[in-house]
PAZAPA-4460 file (N, C-alpha, C; in steps of 0.05 Angstrom, whole numbers, plus 32768, in hexadecimal, padded with zeros to 4 digits):
% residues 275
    n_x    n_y    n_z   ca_x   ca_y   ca_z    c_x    c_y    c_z   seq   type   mol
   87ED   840D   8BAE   87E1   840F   8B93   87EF   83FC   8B80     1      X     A
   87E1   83EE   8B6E   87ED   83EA   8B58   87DE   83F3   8B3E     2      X     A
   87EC   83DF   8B21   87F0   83EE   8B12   87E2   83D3   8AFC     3      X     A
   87CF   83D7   8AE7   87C4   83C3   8ADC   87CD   83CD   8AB5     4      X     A
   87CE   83C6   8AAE   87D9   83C4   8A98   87CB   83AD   8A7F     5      X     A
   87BE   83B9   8A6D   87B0   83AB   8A52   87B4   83AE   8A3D     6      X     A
   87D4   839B   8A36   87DE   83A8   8A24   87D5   839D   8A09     7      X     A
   87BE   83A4   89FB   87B2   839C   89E5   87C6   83AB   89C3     8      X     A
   87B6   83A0   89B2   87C7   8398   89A0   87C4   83B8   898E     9      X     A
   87AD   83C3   8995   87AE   83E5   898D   87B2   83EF   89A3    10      X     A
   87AC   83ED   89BA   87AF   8408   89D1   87BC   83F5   89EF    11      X     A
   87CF   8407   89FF   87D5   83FF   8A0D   87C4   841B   8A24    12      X     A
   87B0   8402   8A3C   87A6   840F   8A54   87A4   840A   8A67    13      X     A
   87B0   8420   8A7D   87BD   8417   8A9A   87A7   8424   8AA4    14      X     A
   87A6   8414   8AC4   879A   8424   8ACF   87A2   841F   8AEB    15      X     A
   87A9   8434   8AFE   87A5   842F   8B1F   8792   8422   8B33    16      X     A
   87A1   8413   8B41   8784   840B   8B4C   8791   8413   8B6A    17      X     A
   877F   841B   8B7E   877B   842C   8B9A   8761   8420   8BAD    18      X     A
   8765   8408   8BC3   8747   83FC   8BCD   8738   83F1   8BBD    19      X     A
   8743   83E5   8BA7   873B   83CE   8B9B   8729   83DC   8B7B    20      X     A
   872A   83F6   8B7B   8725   840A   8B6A   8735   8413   8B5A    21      X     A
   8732   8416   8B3A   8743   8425   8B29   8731   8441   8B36    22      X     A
   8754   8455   8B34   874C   846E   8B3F   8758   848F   8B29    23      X     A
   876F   8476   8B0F   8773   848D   8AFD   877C   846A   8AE0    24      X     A
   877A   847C   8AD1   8776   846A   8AB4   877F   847D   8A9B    25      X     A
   8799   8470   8A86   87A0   8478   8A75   87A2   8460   8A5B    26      X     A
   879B   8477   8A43   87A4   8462   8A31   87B4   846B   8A1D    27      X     A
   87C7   845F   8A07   87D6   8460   89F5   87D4   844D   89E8    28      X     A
   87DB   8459   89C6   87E7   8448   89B2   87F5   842C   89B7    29      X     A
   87EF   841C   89B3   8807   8401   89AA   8815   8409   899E    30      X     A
   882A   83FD   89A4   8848   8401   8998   8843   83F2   897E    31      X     A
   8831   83E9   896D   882A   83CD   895B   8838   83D0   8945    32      X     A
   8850   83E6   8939   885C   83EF   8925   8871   83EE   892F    33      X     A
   8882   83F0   894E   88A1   83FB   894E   88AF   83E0   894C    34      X     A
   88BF   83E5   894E   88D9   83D3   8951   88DB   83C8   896F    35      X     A
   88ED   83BA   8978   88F2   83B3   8990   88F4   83BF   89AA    36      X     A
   890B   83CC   89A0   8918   83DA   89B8   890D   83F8   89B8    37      X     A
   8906   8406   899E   88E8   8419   89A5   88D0   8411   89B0    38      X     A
   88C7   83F9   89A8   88AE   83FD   89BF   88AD   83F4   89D3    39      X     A
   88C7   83E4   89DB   88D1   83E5   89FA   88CC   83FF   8A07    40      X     A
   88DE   840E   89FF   88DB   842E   8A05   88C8   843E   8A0C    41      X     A
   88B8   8434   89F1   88A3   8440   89F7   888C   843C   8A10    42      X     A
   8893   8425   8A12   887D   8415   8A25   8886   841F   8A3B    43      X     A
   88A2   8421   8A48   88A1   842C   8A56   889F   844D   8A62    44      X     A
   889F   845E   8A4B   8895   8476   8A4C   887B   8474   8A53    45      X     A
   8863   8461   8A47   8850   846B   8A49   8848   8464   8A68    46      X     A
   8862   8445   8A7A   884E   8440   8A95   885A   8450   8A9F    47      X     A
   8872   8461   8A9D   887B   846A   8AB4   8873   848E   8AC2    48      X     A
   8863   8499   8AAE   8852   84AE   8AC0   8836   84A3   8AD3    49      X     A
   8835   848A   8AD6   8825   8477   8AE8   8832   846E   8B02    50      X     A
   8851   846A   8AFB   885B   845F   8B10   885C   847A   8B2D    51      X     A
   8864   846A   8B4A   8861   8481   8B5F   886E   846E   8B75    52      X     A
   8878   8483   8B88   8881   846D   8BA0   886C   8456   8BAB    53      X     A
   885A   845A   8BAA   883C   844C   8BAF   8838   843E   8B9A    54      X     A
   883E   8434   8B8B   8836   841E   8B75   8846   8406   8B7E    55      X     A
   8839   83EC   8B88   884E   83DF   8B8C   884F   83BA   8B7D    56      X     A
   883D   83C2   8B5F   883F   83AA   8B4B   882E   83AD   8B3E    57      X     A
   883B   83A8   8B29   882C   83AA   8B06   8819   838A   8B02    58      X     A
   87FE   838F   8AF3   87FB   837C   8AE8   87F8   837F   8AC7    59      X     A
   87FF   8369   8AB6   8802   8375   8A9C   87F5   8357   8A8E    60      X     A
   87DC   835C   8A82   87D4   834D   8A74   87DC   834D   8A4F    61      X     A
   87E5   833E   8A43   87F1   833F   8A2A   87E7   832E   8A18    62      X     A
   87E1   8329   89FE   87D4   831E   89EF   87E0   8309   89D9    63      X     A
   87F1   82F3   89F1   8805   82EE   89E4   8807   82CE   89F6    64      X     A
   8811   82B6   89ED   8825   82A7   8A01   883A   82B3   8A0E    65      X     A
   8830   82A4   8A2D   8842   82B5   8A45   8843   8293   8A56    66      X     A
   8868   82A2   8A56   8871   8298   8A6C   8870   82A7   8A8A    67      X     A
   885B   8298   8A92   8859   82AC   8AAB   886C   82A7   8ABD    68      X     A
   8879   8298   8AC8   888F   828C   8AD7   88AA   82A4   8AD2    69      X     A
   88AE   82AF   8ABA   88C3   82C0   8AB8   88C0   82D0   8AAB    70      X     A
   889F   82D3   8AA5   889B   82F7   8A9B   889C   82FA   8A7D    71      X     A
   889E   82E1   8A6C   88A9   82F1   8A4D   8888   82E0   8A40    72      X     A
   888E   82FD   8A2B   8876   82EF   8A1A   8883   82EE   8A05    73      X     A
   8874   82D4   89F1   8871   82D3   89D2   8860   82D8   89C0    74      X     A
   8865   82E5   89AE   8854   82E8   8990   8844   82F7   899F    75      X     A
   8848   830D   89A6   8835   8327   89AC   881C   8325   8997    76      X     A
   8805   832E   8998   87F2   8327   8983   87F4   8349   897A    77      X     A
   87F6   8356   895F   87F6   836C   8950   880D   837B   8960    78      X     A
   8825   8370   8966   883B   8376   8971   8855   8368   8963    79      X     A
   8852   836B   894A   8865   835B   893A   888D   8350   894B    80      X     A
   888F   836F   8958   88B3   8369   895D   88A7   8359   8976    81      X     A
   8894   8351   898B   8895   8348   8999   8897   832A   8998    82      X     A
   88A9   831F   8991   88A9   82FE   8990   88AD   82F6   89A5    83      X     A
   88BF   8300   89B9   88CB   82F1   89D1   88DB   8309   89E4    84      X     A
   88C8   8313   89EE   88D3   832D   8A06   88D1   8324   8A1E    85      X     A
   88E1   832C   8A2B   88E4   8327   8A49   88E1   833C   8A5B    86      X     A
   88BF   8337   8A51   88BA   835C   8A58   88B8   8357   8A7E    87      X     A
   88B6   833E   8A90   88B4   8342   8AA9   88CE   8355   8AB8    88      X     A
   88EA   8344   8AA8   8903   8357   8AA8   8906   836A   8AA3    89      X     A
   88FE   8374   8A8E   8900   838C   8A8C   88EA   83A6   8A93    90      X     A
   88DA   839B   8AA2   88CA   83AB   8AAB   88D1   83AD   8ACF    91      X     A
   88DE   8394   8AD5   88F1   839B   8AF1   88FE   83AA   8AF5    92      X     A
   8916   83A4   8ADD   892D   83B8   8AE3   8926   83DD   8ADE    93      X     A
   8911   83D8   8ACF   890C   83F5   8AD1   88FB   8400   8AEA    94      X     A
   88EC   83FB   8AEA   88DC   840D   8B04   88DF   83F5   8B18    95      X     A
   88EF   83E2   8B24   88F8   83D9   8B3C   88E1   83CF   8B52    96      X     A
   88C6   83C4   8B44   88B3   83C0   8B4C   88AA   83A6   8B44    97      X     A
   889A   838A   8B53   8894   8377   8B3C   8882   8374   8B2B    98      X     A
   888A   8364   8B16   887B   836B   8B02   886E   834A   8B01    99      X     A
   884C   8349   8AF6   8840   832F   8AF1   8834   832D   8AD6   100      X     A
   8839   8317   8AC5   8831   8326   8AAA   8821   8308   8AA3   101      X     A
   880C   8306   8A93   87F7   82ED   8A8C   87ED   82F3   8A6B   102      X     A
   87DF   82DE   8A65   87CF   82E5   8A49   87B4   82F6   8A50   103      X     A
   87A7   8303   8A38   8799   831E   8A3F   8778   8308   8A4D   104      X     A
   8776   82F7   8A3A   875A   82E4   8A40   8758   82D8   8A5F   105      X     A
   8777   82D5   8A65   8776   82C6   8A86   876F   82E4   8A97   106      X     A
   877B   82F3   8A8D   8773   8316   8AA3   875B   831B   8AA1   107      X     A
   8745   8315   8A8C   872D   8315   8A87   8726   8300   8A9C   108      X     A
   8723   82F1   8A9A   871B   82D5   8AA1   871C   82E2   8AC8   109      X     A
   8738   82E4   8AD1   873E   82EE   8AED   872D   8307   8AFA   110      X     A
   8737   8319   8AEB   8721   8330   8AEB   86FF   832E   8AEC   111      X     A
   86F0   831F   8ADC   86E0   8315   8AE2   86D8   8305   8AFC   112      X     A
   86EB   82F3   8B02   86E1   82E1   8B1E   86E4   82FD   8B32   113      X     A
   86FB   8309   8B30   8700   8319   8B4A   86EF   8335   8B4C   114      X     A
   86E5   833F   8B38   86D9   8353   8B39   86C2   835E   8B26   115      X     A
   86B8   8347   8B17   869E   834C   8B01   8692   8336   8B07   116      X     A
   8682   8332   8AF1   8669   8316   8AED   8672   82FD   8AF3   117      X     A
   8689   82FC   8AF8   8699   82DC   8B02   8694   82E1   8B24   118      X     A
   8697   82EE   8B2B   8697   82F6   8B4E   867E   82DE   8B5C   119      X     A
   8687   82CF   8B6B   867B   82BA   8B77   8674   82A2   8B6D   120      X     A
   8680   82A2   8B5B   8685   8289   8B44   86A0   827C   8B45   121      X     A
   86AF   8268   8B5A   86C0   8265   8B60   86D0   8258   8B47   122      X     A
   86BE   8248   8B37   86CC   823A   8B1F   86B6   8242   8AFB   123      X     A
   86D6   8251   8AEE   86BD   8260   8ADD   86D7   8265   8AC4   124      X     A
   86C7   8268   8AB8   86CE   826A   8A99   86CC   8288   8A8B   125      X     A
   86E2   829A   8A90   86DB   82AF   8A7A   86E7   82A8   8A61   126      X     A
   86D8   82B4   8A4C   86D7   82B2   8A2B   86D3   82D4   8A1C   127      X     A
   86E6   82D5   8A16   86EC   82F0   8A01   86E8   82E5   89E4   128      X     A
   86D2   82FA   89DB   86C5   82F1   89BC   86C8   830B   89AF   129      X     A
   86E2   830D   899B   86E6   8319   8994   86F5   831D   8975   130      X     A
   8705   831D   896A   8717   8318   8953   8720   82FE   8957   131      X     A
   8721   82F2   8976   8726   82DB   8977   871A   82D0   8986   132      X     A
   8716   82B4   8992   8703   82AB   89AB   8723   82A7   89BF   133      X     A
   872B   82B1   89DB   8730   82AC   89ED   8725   82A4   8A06   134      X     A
   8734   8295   8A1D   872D   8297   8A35   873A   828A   8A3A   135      X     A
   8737   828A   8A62   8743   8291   8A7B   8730   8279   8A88   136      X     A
   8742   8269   8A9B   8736   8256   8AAF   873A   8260   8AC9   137      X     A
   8726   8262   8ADE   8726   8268   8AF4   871A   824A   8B00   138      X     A
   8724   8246   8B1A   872A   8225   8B26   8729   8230   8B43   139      X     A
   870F   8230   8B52   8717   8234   8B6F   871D   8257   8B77   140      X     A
   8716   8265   8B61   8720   827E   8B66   873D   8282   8B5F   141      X     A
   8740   8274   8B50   8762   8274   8B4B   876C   8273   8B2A   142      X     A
   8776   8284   8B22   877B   8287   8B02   8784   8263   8B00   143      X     A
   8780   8259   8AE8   8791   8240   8AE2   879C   8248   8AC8   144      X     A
   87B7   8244   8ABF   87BC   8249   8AB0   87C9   8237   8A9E   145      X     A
   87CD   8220   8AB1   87DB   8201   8A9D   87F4   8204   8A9A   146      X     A
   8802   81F5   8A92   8822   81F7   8A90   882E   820A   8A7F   147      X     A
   8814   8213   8A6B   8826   8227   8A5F   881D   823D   8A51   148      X     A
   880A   8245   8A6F   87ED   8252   8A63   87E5   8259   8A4E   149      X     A
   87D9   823A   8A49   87C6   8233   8A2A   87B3   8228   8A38   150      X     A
   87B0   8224   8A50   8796   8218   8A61   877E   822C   8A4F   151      X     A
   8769   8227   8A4C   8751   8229   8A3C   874D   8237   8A17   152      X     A
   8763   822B   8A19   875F   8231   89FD   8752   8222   89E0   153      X     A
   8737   8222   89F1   8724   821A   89E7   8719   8222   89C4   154      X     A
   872B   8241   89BF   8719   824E   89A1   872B   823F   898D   155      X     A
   8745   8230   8996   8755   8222   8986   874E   8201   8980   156      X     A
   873D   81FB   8992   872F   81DC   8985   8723   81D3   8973   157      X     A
   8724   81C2   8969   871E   81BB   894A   8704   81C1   8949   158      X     A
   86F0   81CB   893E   86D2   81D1   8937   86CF   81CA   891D   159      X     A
   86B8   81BF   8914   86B0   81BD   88F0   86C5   81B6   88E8   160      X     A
   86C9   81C9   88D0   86DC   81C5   88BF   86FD   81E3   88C4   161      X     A
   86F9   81DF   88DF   870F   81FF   88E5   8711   81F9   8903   162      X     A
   8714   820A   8911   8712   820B   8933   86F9   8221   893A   163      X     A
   86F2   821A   894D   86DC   8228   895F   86E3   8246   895C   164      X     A
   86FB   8255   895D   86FB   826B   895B   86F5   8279   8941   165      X     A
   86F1   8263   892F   86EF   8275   8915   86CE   8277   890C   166      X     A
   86BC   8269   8928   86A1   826A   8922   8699   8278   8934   167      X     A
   869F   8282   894B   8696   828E   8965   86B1   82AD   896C   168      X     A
   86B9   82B7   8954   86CA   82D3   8953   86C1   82DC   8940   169      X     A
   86CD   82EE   8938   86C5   82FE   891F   86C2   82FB   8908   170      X     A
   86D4   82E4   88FB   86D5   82D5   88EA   86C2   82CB   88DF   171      X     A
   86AF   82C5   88F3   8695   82B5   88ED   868C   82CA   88D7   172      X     A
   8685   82DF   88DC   867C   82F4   88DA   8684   8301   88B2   173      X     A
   869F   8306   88B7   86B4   82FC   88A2   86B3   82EE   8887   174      X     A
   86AE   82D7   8899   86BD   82C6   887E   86A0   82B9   8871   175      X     A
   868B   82B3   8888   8677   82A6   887E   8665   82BC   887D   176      X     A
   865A   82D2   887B   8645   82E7   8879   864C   82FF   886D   177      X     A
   866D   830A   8871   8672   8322   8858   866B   8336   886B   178      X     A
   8671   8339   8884   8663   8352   8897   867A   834D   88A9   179      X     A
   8670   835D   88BB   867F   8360   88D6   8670   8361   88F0   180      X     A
   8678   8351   8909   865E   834B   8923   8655   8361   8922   181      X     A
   8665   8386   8925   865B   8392   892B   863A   839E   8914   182      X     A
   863A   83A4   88F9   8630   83A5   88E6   8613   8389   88EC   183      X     A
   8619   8376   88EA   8609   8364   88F2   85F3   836B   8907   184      X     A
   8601   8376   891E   85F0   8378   8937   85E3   838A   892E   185      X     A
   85EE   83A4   8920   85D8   83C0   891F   85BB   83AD   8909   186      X     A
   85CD   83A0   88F3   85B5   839A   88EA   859E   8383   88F5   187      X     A
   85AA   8375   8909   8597   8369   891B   8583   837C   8924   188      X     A
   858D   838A   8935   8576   839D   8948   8565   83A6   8932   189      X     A
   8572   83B4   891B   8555   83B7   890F   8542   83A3   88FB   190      X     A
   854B   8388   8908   8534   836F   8901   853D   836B   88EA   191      X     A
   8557   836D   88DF   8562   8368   88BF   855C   8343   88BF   192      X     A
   8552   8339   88B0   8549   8316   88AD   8561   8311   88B4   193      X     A
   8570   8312   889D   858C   8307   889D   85A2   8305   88AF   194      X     A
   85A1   8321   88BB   85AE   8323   88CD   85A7   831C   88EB   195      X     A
   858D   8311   88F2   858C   8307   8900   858D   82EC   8904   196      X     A
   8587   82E2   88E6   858F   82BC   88E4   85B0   82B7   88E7   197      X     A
   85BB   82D6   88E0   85E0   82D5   88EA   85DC   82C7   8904   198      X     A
   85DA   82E1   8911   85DB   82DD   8932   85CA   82BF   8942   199      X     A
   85B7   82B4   8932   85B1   82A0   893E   85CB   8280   8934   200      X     A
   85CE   8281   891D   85E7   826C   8912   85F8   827A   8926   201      X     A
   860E   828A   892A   861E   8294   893F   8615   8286   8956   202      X     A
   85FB   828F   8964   8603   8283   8984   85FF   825F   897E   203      X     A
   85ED   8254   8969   85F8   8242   8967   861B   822B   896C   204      X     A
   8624   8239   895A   8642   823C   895C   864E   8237   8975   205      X     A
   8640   8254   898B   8651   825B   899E   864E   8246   89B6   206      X     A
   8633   8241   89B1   861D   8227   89C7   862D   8211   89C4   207      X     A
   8638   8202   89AC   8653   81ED   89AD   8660   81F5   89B3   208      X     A
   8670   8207   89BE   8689   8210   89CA   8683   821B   89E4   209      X     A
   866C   821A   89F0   8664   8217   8A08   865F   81FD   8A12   210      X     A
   865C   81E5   89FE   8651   81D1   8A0A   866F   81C3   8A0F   211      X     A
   8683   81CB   8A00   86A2   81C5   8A09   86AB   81CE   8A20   212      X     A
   86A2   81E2   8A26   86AD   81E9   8A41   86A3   81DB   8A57   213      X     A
   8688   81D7   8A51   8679   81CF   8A6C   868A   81AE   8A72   214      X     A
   868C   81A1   8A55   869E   8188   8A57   86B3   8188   8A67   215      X     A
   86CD   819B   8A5D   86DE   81A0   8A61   86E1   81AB   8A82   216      X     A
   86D9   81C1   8A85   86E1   81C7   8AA5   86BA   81CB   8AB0   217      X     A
   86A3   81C3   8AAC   8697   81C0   8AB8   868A   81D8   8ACB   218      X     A
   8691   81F2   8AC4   8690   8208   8AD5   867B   8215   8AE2   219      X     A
   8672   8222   8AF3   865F   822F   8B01   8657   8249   8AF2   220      X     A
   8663   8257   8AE2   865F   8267   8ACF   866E   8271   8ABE   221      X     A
   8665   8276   8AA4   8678   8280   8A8F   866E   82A1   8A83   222      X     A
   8680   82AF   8A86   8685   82D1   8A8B   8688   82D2   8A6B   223      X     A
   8678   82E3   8A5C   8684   82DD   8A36   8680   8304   8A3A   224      X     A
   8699   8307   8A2B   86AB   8329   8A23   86B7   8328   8A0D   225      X     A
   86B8   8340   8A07   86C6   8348   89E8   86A5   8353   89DB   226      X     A
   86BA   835B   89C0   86A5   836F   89AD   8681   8360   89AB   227      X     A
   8688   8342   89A9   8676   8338   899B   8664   8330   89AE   228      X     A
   866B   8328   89CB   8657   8326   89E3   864D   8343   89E1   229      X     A
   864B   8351   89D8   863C   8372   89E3   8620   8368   89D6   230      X     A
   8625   8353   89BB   8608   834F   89B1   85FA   8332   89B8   231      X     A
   85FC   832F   89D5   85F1   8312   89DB   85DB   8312   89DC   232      X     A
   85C0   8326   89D6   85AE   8321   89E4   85A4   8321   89BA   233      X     A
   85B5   831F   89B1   85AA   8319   898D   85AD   82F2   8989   234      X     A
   85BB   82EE   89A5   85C6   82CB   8994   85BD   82C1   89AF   235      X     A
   85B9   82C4   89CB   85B5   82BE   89E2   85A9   82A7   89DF   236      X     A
   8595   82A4   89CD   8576   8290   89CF   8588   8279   89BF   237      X     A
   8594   827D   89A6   8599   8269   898C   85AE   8258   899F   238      X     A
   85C5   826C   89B6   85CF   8261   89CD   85CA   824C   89DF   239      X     A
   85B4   8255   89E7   85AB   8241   8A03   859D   8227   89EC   240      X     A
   8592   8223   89D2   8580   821B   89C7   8592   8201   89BC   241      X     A
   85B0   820B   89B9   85BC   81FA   89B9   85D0   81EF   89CD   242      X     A
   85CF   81F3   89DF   85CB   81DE   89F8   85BD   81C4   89FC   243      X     A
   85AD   81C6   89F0   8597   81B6   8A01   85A1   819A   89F8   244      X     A
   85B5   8192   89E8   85BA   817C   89E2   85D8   8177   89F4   245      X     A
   85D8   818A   89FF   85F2   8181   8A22   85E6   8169   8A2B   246      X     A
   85FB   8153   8A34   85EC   813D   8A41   85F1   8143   8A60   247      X     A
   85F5   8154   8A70   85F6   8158   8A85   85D8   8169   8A93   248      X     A
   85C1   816C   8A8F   85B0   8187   8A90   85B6   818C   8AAD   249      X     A
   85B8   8177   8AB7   85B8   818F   8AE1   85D4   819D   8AE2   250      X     A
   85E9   8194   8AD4   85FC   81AC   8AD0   85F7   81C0   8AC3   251      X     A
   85E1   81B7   8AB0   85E0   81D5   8A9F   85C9   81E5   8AA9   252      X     A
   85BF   81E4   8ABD   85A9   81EB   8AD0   85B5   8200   8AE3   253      X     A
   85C7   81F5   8AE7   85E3   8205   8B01   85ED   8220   8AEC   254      X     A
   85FC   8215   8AD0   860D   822F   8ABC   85FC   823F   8AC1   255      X     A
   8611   825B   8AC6   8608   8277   8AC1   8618   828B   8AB0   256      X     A
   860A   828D   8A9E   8618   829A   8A8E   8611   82B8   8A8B   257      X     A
   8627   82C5   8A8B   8625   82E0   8A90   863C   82F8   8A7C   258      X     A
   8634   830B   8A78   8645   8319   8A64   8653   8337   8A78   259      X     A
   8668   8341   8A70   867B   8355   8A81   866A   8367   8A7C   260      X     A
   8672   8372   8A8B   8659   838B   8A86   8675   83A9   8A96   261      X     A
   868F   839A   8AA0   86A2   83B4   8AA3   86B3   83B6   8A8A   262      X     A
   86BF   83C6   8A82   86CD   83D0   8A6B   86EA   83D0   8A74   263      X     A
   86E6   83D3   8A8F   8704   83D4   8A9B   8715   83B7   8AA5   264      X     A
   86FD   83A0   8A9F   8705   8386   8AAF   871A   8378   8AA3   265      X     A
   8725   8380   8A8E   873F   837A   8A83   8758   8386   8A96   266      X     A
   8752   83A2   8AA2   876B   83AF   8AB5   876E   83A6   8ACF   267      X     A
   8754   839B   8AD5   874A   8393   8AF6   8755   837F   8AF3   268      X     A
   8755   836A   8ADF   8760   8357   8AD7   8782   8348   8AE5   269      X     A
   878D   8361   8ACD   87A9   8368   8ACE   87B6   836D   8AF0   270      X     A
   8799   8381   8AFD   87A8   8386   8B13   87A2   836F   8B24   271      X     A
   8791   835A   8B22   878F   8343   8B35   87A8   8335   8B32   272      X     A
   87B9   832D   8B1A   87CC   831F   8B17   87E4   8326   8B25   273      X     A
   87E1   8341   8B3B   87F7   8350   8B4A   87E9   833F   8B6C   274      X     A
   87CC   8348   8B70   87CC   8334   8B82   87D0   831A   8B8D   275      X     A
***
């Protein structure tokens, strides 16, 4: 058995996995208020009624720069004392098991090839659209993560007059409309004008930051998760519509683009990074 771990920036959720199956699943509070060496503590209170002689490696996806080579992350995201923990160590020395720890968008990204809408897509692109734009490069079936896994950090590239993430996350939403994706979408479905000329400027947006990828790693398909993919089928069209100015079309003939449709592929994620 092992042990998958999503430690997000309000709730931290583990789950077992047993034949390639989560078979029990818990969640808790983020520590996003304690101090250091309390929410060390804490963290480990909350994995260790999980742990069992049969558990034999954690995967822990974190929302943060990671040195994956020796386990420590930086700048936890809504984890203020976390600047620089060496949480792989200290999650050894305590339960004596190994530990594999990545950014939360590459466990997305993995989790997807190995067990959602990425599955048979050997080279593929997941994208988390959410408060922020992340993602995860998969190469051959194989996480890539770059020297210092910042490999796809695509929502940080210059766009307009800002970066791509501040037109294709929430922000968009925010700063230029005075709403929120979620508010927006309800008023889509019920045919609100406005709010549906939102959602078509949005996948606009998002359609250049697909046409970067396809540049960039060229992929067989791109997997899009988080809050704001739940409403693709409001921007889908304004999406593909702006494509059409890709100068590649028989690659863009091949892209398949597809949205998560598991809730859990963040943990499945976590636990691939143990295999």
């Amino acid at each position: 058995m092992k042990l998958g771990i999503d430690l997000g920036g309000t709730n931290i959720r583990i789950g077992k996995l047993h034949d390639g199956k989560i078979i029990e699943k818990i969640s808790a509070p983020s520590p996003s208020k304690m101090q250091l060496e309390e929410s060390i503590t804490y963290l480990k209170s909350v994995i260790s009624p999980m742990i069992s002689s049969e558990v034999t490696g954690i995967g822990i996806g974190v929302p943060s720069v990671v040195d994956v080579s020796k386990g420590i992350v930086y700048n936890v995201t809504n984890i203020p004392a976390w600047e620089e923990v060496h949480l792989r160590q200290i999650l050894e020395d305590e339960f004596h098991i190994p530990i594999f720890i990545n950014n939360d968008a590459n466990c997305f990204a993995i989790g997807e090839n190995r067990y959602g809408e990425g599955k048979g897509y050997p080279n593929m692109i997941g994208v988390t659209l959410g408060t922020g734009v992340g993602a995860g490069v998969v190469i051959d079936n194989v996480l890539y993560n770059g020297s210092n896994v910042g490999a796809g950090e695509i929502g940080c590239m210059r766009y307009l007059d800002h970066v791509y993430e501040h037109y294709c996350g929430s922000e968009f939403f925010t700063t230029y409309h005075n709403t929120s994706g979620k508010e927006a979408a309800e008023r889509a479905r019920n045919n609100d004008p406005e709010a549906l000329k939102i959602w078509e400027e949005y996948g606009k947006h998002l359609g250049e930051l697909v046409q970067v990828i396809l540049y960039a790693y060229d992929p067989d398909a791109i997997v899009f998760g988080g809050g704001i993919a739940d409403a693709f089928p409001l921007f889908s069209e304004s999406l593909k519509a702006s494509l059409q100015t890709f100068l590649f079309p028989k690659s863009l003939e091949k892209l398949q683009i597809k949205i998560s449709k598991n809730p859990d592929i963040a943990l499945l994620g976590a636990l691939a990074l143990v295999q």
